[in-house]
PyMOL Python script that loads the backbone (N, CA, C, O; Angstrom):
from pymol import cmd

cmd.read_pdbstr("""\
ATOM      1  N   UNK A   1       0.811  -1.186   0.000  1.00  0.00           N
ATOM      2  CA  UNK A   1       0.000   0.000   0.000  1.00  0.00           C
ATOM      3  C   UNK A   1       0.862   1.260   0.000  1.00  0.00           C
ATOM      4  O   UNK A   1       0.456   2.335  -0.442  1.00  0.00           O
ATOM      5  N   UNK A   2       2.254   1.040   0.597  1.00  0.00           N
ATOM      6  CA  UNK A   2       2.731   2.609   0.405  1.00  0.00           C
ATOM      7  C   UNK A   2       3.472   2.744  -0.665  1.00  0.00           C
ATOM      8  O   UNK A   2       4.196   3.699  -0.949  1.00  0.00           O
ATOM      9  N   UNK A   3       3.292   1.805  -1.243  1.00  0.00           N
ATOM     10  CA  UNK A   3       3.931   1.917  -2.539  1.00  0.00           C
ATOM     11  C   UNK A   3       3.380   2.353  -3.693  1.00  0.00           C
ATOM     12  O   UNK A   3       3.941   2.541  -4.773  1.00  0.00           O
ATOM     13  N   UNK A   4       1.499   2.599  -3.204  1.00  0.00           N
ATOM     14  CA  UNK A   4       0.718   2.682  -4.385  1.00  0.00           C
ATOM     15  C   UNK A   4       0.849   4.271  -4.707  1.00  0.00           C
ATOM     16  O   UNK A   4       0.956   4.916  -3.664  1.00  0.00           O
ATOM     17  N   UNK A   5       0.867   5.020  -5.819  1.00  0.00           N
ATOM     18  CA  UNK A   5       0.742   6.319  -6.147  1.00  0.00           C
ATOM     19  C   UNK A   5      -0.433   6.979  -5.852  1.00  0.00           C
ATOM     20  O   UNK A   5      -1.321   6.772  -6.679  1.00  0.00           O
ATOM     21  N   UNK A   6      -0.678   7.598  -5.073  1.00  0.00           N
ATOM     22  CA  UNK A   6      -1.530   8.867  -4.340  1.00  0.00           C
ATOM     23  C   UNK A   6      -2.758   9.105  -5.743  1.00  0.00           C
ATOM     24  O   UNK A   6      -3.947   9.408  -5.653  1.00  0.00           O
ATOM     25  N   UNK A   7      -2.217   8.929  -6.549  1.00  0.00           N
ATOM     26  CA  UNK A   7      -3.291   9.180  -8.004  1.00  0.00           C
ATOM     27  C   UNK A   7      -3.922   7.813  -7.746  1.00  0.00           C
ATOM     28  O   UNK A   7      -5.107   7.792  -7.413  1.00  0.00           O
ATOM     29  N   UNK A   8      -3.195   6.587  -7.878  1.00  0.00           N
ATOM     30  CA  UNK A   8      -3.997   5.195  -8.059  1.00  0.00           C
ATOM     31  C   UNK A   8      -5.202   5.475  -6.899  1.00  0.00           C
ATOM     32  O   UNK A   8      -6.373   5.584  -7.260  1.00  0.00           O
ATOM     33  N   UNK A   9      -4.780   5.591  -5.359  1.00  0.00           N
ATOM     34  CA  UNK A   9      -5.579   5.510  -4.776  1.00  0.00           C
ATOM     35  C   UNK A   9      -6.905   6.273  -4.866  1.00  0.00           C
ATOM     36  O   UNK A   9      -8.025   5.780  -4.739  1.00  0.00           O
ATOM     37  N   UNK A  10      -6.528   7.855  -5.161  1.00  0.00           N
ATOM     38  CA  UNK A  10      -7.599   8.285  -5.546  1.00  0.00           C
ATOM     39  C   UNK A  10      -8.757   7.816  -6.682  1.00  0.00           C
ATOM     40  O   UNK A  10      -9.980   7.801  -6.540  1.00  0.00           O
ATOM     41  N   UNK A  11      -8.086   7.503  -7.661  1.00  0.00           N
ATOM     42  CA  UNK A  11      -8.642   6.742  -8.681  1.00  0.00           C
ATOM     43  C   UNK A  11      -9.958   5.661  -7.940  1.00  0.00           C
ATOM     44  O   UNK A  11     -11.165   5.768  -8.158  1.00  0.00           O
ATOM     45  N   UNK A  12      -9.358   4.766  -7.145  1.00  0.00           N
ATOM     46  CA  UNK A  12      -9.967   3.681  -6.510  1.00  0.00           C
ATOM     47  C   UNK A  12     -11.086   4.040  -5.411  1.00  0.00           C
ATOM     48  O   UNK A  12     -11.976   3.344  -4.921  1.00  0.00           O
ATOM     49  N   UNK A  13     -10.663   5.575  -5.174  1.00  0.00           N
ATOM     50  CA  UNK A  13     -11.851   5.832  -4.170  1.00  0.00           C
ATOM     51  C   UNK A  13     -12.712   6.589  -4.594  1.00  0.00           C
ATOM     52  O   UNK A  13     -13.851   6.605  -4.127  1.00  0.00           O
ATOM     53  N   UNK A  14     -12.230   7.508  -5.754  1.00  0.00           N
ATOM     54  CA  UNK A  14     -13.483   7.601  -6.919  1.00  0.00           C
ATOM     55  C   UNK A  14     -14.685   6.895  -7.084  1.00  0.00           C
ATOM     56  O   UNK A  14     -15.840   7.086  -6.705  1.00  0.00           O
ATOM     57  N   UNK A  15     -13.929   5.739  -7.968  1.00  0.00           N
ATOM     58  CA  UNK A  15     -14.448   4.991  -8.681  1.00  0.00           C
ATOM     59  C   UNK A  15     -15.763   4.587  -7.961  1.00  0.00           C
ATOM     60  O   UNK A  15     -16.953   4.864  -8.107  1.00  0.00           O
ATOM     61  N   UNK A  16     -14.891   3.660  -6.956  1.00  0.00           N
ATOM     62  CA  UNK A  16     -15.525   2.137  -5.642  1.00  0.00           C
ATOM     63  C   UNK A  16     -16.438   2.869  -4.557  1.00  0.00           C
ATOM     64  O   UNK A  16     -17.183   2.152  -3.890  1.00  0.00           O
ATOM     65  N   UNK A  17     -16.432   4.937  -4.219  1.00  0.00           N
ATOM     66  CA  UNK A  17     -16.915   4.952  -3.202  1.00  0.00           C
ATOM     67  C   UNK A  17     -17.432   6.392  -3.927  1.00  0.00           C
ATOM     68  O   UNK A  17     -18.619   6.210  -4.196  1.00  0.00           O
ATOM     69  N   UNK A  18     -17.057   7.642  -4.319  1.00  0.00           N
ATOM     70  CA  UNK A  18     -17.728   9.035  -4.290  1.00  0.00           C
ATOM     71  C   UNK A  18     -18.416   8.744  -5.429  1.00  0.00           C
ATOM     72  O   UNK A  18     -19.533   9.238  -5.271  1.00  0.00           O
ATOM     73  N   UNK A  19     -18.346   8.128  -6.655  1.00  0.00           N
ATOM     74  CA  UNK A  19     -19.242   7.879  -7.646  1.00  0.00           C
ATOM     75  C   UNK A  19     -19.830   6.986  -7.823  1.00  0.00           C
ATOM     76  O   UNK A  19     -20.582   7.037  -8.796  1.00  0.00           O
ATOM     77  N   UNK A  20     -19.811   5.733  -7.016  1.00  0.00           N
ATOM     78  CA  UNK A  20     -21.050   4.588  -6.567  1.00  0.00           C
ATOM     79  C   UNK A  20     -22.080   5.228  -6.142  1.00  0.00           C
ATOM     80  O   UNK A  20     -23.135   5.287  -6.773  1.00  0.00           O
ATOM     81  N   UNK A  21     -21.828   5.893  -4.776  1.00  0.00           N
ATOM     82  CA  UNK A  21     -22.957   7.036  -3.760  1.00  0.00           C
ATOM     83  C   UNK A  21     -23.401   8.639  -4.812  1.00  0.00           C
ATOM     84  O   UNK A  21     -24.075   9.603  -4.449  1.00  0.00           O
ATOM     85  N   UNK A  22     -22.651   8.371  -6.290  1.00  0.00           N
ATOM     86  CA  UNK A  22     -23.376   9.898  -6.558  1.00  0.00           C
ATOM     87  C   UNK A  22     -23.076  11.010  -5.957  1.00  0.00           C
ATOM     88  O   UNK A  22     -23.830  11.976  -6.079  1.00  0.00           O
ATOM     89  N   UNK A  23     -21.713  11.099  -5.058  1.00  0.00           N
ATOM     90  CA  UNK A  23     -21.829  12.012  -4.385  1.00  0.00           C
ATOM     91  C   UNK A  23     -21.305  13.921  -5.225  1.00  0.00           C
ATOM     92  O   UNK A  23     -20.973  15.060  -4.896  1.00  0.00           O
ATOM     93  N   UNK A  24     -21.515  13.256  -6.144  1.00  0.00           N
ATOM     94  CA  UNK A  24     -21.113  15.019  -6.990  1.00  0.00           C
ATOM     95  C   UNK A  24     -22.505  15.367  -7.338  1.00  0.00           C
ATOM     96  O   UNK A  24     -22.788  16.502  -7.721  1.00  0.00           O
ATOM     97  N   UNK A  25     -23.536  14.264  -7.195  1.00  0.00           N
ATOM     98  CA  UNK A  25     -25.196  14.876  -7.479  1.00  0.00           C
ATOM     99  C   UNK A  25     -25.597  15.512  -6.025  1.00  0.00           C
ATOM    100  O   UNK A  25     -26.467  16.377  -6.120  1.00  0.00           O
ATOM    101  N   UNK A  26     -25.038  15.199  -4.431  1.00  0.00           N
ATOM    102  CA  UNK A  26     -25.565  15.068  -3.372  1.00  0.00           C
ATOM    103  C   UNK A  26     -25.039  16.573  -2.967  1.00  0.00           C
ATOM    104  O   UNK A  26     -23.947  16.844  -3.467  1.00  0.00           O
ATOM    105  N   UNK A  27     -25.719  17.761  -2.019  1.00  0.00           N
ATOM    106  CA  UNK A  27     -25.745  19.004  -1.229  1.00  0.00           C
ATOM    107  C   UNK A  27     -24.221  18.469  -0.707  1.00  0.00           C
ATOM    108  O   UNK A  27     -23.802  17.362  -0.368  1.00  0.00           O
ATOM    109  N   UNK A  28     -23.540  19.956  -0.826  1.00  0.00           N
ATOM    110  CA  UNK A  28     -22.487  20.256  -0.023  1.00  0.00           C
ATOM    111  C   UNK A  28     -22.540  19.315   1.266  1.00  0.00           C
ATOM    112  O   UNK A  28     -23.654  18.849   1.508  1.00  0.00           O
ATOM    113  N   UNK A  29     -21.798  19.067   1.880  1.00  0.00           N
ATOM    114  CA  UNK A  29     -21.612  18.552   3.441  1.00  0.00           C
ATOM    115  C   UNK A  29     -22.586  17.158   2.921  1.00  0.00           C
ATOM    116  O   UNK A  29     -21.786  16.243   3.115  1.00  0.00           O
ATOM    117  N   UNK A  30     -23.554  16.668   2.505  1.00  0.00           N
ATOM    118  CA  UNK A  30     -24.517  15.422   2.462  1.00  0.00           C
ATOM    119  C   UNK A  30     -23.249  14.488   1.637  1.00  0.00           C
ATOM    120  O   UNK A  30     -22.934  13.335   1.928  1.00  0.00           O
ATOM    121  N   UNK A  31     -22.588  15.412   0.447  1.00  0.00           N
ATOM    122  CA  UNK A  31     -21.777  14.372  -0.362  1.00  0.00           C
ATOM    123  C   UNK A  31     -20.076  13.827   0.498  1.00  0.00           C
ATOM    124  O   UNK A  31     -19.326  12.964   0.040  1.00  0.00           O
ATOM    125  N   UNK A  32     -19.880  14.492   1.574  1.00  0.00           N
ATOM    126  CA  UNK A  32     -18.819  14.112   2.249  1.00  0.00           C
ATOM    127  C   UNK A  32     -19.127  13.343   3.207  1.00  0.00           C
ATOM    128  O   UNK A  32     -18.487  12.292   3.241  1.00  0.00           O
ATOM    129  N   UNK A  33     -19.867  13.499   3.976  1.00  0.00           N
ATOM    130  CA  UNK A  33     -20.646  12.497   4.902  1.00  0.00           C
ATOM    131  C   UNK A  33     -21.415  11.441   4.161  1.00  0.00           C
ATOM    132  O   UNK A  33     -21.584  10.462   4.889  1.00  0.00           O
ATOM    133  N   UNK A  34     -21.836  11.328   3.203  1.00  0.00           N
ATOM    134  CA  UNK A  34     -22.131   9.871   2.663  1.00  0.00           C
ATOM    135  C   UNK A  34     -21.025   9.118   2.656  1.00  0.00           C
ATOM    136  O   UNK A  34     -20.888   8.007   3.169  1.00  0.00           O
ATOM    137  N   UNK A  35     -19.864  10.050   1.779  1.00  0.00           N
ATOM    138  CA  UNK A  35     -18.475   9.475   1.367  1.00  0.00           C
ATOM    139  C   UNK A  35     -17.773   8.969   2.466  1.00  0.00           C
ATOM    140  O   UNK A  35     -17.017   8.025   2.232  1.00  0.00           O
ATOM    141  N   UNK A  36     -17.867   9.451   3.794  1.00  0.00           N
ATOM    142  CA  UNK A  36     -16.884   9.233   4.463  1.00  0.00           C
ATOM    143  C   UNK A  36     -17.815   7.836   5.616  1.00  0.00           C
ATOM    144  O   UNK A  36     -17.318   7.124   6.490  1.00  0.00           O
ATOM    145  N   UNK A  37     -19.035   7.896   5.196  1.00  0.00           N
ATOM    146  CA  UNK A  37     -19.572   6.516   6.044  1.00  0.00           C
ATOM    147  C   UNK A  37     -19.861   5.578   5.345  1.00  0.00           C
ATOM    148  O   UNK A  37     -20.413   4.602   5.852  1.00  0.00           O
ATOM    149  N   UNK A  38     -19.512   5.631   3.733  1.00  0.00           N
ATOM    150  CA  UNK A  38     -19.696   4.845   2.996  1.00  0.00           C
ATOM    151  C   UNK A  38     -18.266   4.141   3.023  1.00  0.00           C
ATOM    152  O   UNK A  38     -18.195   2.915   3.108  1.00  0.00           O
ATOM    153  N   UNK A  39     -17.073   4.982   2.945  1.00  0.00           N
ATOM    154  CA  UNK A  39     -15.995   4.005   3.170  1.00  0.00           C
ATOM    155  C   UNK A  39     -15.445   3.384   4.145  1.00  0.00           C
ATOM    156  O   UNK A  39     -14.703   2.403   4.185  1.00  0.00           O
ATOM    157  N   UNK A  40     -16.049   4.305   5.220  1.00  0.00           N
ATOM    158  CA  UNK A  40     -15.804   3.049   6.833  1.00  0.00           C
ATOM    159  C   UNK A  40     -16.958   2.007   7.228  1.00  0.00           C
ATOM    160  O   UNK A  40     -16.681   1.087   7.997  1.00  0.00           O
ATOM    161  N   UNK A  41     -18.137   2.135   6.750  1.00  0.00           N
ATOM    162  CA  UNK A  41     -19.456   1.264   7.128  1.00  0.00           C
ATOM    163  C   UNK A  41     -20.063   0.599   5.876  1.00  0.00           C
ATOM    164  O   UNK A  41     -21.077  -0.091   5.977  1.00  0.00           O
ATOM    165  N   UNK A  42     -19.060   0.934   3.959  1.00  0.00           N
ATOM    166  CA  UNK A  42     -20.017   0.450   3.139  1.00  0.00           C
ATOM    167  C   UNK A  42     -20.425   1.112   2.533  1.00  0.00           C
ATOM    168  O   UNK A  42     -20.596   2.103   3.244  1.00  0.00           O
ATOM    169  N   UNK A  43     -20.798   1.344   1.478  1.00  0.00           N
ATOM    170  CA  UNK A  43     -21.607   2.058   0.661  1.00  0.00           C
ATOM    171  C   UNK A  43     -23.254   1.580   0.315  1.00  0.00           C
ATOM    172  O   UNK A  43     -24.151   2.301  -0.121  1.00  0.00           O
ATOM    173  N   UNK A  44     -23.308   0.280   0.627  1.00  0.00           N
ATOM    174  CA  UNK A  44     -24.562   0.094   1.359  1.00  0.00           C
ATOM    175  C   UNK A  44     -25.208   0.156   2.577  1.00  0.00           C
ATOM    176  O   UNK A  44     -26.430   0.039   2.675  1.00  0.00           O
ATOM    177  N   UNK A  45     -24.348   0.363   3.661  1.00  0.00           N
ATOM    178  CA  UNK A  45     -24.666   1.185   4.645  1.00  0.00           C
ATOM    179  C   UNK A  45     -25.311   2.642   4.510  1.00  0.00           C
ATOM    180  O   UNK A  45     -26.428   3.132   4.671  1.00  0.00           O
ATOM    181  N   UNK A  46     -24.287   3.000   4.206  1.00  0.00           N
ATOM    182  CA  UNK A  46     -24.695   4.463   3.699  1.00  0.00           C
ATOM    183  C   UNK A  46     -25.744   5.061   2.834  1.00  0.00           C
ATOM    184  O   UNK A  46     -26.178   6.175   3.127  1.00  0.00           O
ATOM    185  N   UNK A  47     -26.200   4.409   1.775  1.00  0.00           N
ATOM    186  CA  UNK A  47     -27.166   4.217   1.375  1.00  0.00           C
ATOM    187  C   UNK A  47     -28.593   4.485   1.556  1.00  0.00           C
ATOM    188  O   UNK A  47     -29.460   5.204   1.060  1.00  0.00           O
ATOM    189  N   UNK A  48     -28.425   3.247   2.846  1.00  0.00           N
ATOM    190  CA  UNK A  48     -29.598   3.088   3.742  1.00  0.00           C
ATOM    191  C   UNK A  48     -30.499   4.206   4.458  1.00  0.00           C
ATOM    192  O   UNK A  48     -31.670   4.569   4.574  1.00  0.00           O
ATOM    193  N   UNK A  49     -29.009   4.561   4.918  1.00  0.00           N
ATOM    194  CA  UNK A  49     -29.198   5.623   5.984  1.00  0.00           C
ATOM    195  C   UNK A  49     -29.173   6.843   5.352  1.00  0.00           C
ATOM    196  O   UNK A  49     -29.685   7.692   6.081  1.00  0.00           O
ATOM    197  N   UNK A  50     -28.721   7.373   4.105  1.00  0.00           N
ATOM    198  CA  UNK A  50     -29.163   8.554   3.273  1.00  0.00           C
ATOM    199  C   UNK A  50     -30.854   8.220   3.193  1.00  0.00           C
ATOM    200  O   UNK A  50     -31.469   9.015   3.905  1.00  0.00           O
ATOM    201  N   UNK A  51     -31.703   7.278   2.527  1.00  0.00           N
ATOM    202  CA  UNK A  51     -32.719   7.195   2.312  1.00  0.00           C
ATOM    203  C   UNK A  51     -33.581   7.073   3.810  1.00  0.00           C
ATOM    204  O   UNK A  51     -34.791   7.193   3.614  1.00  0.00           O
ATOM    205  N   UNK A  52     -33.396   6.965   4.547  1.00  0.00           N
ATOM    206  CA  UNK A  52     -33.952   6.696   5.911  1.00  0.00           C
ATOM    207  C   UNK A  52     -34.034   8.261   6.238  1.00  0.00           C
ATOM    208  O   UNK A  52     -35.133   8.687   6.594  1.00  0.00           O
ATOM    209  N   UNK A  53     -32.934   9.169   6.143  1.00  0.00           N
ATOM    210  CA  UNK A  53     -32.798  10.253   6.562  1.00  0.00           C
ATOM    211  C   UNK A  53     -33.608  11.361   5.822  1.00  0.00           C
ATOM    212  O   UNK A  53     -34.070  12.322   6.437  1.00  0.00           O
ATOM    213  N   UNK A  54     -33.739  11.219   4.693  1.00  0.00           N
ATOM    214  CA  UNK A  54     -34.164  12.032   3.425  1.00  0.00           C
ATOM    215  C   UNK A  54     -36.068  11.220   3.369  1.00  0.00           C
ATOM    216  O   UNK A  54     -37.017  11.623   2.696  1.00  0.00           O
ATOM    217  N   UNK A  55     -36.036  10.359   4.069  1.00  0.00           N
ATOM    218  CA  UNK A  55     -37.448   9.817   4.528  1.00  0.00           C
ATOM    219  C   UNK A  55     -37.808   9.007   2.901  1.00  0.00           C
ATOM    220  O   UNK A  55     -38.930   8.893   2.407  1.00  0.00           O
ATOM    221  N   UNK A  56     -36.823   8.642   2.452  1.00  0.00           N
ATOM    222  CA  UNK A  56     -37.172   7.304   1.639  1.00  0.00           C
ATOM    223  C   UNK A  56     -37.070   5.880   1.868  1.00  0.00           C
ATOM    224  O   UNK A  56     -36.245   5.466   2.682  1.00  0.00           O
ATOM    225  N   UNK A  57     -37.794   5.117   1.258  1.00  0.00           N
ATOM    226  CA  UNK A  57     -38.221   3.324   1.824  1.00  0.00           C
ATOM    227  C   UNK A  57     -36.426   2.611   1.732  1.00  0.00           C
ATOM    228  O   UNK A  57     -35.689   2.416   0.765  1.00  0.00           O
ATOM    229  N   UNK A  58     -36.278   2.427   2.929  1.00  0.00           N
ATOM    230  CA  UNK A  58     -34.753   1.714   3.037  1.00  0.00           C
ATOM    231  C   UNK A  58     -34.693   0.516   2.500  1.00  0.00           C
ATOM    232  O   UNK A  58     -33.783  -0.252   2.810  1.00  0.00           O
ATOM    233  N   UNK A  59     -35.549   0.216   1.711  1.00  0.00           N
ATOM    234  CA  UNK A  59     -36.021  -1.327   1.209  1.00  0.00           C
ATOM    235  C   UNK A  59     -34.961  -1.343   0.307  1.00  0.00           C
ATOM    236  O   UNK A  59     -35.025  -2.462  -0.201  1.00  0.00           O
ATOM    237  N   UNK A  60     -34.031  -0.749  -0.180  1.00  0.00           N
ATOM    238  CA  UNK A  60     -33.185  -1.108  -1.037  1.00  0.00           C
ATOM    239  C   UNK A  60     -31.781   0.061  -0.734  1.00  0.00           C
ATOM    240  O   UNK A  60     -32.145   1.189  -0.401  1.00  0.00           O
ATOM    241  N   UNK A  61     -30.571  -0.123  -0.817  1.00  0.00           N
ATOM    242  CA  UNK A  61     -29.508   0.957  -0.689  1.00  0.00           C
ATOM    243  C   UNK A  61     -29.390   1.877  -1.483  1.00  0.00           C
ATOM    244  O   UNK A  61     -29.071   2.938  -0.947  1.00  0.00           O
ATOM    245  N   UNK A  62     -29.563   1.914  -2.932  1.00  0.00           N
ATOM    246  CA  UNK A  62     -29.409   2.744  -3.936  1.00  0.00           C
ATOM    247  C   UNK A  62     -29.804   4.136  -4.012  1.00  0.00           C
ATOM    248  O   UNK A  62     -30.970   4.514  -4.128  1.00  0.00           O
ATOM    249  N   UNK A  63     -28.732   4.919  -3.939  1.00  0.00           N
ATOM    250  CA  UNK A  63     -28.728   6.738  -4.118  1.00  0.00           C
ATOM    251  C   UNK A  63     -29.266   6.620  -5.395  1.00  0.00           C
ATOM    252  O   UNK A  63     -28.591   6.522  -6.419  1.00  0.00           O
ATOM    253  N   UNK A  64     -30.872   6.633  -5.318  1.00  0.00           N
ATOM    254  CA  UNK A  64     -31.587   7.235  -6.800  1.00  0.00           C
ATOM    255  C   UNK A  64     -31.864   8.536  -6.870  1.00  0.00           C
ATOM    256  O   UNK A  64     -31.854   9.256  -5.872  1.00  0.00           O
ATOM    257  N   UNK A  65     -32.083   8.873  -7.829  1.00  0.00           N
ATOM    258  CA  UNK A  65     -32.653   9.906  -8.423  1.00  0.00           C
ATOM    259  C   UNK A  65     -33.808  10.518  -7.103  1.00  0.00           C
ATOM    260  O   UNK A  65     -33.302  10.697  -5.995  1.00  0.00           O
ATOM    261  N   UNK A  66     -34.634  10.680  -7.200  1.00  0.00           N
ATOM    262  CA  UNK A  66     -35.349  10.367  -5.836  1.00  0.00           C
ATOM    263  C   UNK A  66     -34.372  10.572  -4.441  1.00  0.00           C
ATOM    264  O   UNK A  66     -34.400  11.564  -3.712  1.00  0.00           O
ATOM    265  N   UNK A  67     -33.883   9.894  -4.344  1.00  0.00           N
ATOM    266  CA  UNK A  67     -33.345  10.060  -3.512  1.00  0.00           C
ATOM    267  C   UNK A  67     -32.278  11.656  -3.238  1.00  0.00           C
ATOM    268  O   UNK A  67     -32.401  12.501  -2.351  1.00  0.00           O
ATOM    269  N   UNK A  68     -31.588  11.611  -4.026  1.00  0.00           N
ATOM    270  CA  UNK A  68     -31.110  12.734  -4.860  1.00  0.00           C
ATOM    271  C   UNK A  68     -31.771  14.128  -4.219  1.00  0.00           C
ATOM    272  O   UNK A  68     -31.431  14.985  -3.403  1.00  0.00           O
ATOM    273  N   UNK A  69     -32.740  13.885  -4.943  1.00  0.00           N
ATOM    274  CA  UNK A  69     -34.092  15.380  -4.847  1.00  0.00           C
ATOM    275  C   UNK A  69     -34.362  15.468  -3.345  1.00  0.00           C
ATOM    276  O   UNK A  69     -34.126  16.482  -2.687  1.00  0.00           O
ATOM    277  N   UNK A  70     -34.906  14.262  -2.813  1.00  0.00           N
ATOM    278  CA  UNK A  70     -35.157  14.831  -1.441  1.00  0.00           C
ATOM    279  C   UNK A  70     -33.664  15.163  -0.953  1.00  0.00           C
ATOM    280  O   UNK A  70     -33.741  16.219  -0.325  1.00  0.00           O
ATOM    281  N   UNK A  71     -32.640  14.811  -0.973  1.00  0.00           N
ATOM    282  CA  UNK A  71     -31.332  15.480   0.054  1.00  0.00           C
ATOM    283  C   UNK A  71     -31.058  16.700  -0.305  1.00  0.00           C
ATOM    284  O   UNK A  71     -30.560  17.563   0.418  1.00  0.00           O
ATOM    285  N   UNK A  72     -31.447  16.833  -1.688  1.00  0.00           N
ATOM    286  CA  UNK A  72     -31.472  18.580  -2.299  1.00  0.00           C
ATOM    287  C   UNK A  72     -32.406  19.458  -2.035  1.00  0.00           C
ATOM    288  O   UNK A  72     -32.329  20.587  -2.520  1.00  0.00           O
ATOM    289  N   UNK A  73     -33.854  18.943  -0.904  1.00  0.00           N
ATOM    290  CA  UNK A  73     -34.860  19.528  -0.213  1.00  0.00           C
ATOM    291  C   UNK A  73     -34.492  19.713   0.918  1.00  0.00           C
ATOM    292  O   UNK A  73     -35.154  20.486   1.610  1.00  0.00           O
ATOM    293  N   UNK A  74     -33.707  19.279   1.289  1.00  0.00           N
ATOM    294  CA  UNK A  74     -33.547  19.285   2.900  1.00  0.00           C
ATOM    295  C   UNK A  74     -33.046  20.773   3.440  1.00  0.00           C
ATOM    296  O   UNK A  74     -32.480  21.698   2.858  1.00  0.00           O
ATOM    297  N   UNK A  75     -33.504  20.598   4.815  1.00  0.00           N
ATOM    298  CA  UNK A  75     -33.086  21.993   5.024  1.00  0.00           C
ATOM    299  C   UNK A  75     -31.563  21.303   5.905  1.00  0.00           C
ATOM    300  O   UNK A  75     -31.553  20.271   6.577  1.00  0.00           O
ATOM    301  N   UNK A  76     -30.369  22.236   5.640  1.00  0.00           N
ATOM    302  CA  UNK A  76     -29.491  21.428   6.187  1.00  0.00           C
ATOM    303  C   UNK A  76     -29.275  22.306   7.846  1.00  0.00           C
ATOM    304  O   UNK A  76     -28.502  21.851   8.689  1.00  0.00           O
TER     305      UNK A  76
END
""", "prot")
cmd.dss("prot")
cmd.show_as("cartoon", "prot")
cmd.util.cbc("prot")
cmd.orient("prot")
């Protein structure tokens, strides 16, 4: 790991964690706090608990569209 280049890693946490969660669609502060409990608890963790919070059916993890809109309603 300390051998990997500071670019690779970013690359990998891109990829695997801020653009799985959508987080360049998600409110200031909502897209760092997804990001940062998505890579210690999961990105289906996180998920969950975005839609739980934003008062959508946790029946599934996925940052939809929907989902989206209500975190962009919220009053923060």
């Amino acid at each position: 790991m300390r051998a990997m280049p500071l670019t690779v890693a970013r690359d990998i946490y891109r990829r695997r964690d801020w653009d799985a969660q959508h987080a360049d669609e998600l409110p200031a502060g909502v897209d760092y706090s997804t990001f940062d409990y998505g890579v210690n608890s999961g990105i289906g963790r996180s998920g969950e608990v975005l839609r739980r919070l934003v008062g959508q059916p946790a029946d599934t993890s996925a940052i939809t569209p929907d989902v989206i809109a209500a975190a962009r309603k919220r009053d923060p």
